[in-house]
NUBALO-463576 format. One record per residue (C-alpha): residue number from 1; residue in one letter; chain; x, y, z. Coordinates in steps of 0.25 Angstrom, whole numbers. Layout:
N
    i  aa  ch      X      Y      Z
  NUM   a   A      X      Y      Z
...
This chain:
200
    i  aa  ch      X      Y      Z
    1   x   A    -11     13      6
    2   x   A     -2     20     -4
    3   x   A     14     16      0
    4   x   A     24     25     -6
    5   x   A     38     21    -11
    6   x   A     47     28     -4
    7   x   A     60     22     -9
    8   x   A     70     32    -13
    9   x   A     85     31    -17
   10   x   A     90     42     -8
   11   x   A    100     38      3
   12   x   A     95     37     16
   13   x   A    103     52     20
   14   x   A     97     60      8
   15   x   A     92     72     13
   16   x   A     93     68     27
   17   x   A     93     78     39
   18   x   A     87     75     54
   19   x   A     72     73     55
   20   x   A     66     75     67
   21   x   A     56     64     69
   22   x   A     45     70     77
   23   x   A     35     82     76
   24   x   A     22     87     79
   25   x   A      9     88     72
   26   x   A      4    104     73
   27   x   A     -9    103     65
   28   x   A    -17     94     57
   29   x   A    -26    101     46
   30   x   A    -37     93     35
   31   x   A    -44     99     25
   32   x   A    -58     90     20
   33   x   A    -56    100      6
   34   x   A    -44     99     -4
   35   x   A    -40    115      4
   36   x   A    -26    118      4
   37   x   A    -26    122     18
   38   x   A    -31    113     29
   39   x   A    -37    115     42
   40   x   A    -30    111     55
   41   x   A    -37    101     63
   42   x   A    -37     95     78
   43   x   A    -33     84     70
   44   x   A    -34     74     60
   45   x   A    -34     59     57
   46   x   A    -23     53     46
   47   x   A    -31     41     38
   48   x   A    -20     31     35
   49   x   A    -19     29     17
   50   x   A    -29     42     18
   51   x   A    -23     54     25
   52   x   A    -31     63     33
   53   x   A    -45     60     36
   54   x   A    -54     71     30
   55   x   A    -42     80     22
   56   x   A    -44     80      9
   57   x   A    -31     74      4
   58   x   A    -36     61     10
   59   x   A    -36     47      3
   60   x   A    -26     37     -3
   61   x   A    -25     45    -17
   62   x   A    -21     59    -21
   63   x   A    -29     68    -17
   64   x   A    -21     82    -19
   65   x   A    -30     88    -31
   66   x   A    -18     89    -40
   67   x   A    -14     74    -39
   68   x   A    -28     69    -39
   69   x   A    -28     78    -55
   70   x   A    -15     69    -57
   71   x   A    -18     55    -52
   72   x   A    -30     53    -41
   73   x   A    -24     40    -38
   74   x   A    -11     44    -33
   75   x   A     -8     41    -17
   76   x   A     -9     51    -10
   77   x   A      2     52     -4
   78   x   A     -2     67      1
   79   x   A    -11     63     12
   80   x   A     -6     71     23
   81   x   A      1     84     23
   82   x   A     10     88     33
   83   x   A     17    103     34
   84   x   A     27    105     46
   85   x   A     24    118     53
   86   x   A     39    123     54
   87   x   A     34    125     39
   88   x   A     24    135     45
   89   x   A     32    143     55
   90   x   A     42    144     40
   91   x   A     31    150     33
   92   x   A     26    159     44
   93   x   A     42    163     47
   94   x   A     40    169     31
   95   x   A     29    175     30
   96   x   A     17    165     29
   97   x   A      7    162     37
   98   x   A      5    147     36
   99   x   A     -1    138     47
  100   x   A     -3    123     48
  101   x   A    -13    116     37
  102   x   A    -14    128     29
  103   x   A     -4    123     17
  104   x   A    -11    110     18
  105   x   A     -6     99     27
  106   x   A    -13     89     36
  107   x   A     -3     90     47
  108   x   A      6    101     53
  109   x   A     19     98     59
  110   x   A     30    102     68
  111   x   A     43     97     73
  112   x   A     45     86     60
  113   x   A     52     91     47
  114   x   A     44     85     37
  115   x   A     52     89     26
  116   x   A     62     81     31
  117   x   A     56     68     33
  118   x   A     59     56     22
  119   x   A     49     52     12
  120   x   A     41     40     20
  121   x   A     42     46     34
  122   x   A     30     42     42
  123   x   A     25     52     53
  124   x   A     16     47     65
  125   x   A      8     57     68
  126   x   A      1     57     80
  127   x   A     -4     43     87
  128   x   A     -6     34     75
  129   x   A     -5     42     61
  130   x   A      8     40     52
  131   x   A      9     48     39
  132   x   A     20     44     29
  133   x   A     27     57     23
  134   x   A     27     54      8
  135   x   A     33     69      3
  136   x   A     32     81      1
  137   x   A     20     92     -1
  138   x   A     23     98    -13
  139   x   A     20    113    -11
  140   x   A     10    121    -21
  141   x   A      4    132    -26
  142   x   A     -9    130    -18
  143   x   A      2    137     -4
  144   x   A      1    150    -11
  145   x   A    -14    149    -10
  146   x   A    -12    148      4
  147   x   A     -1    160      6
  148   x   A      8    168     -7
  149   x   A     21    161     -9
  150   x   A     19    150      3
  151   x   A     23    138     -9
  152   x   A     37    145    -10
  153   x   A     38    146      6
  154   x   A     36    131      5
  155   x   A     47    129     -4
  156   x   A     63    129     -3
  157   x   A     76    125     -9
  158   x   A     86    118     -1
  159   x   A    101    118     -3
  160   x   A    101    109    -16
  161   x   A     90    117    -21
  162   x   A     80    107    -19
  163   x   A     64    112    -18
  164   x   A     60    110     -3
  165   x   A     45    109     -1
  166   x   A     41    111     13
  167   x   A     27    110     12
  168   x   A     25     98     21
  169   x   A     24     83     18
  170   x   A     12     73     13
  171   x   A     11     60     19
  172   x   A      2     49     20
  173   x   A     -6     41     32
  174   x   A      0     30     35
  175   x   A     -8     26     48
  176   x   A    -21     35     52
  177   x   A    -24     45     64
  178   x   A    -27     55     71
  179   x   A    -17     67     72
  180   x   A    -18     81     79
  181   x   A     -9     93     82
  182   x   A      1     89     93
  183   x   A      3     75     87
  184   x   A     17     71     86
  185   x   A     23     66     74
  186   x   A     36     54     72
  187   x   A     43     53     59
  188   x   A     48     38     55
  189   x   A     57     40     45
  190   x   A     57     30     33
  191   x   A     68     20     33
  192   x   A     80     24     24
  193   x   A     83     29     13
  194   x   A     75     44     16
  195   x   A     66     48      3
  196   x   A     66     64      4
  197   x   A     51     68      4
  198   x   A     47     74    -11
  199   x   A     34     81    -16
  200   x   A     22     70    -14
């Protein structure tokens, strides 16, 4: 399996703010087609190197159309998608009506802020299934599809000025299975220094 380098040369306090360590999965969603939405499930089974048995962004390589057109042998470091769903109740509070896999991701969460978390956090999900946060999702075009101006609403500045995506996180499988709404969710944070997550 593909193991990213994660060194960085920031101190071990950059960006640092409390993280709380456990959460809740509210939904888990596939889609078999490359569909920018994706149906929620009862549940689904993470495939360790692979991703999320029957979604179509399974496999060890790229398989994001755009990254396939670049370089089809990339890692794919995009395996799961996971959205936290205090994004949803933001979106609803202005004006969108937004509900769990329908920008996308595999799983739909609560109680964690996924923002937050250090490039190389692994999240146990569930029983058995881990998943190592490798960034950022990179928002696009393809959310106005879904609802006019929802990529801005996904976007912020914070007090540097710096671009804030807050479309969820892409990780990948680390240990397979099965994961449901109700699962619970840890957070093992990497050892120090903390890599801030950055578009993957």
């Amino acid at each position: 399996m593909y193991a990213p380098d994660y060194d960085c040369a920031l101190p071990a306090h950059c960006g640092a703010k409390p993280i709380r360590a456990g959460g809740v999965i509210t939904a888990v969603s596939r889609s078999a087609g490359h569909t920018f939405s994706k149906q929620n499930q009862p549940g689904i089974r993470l495939l360790a190197g692979l991703g999320v048995e029957g979604d179509a962004h399974l496999g060890e390589t790229v398989k994001h159309r755009s990254r396939v057109a670049r370089d089809p042998a990339q890692p794919n470091l995009r395996q799961v998608h996971l959205i936290h769903s205090e994004l949803h109740d933001e979106l609803r509070a202005a004006g969108f009506q937004v509900g769990a896999g329908q920008m996308g991701e595999n799983v739909t969460t609560r109680g964690i802020d996924l923002l937050a978390l250090p490039t190389g956090t692994r999240l146990h999900l569930g029983d058995t299934a881990v998943v190592e946060v490798t960034g950022l999702r990179n928002p696009c075009a393809q959310l106005d599809g879904l609802q006019p101006g929802l990529m801005a609403a996904v976007l912020a500045r914070d007090e540097e000025g710096n671009l804030v995506r807050k479309a969820g996180v892409m990780g990948i499988v680390l240990a397979s299975g099965e994961v449901s709404p109700g699962d619970a969710i840890r957070a093992e944070l990497p050892p120090p220094p903390h890599c801030p997550l950055q578009p993957v």
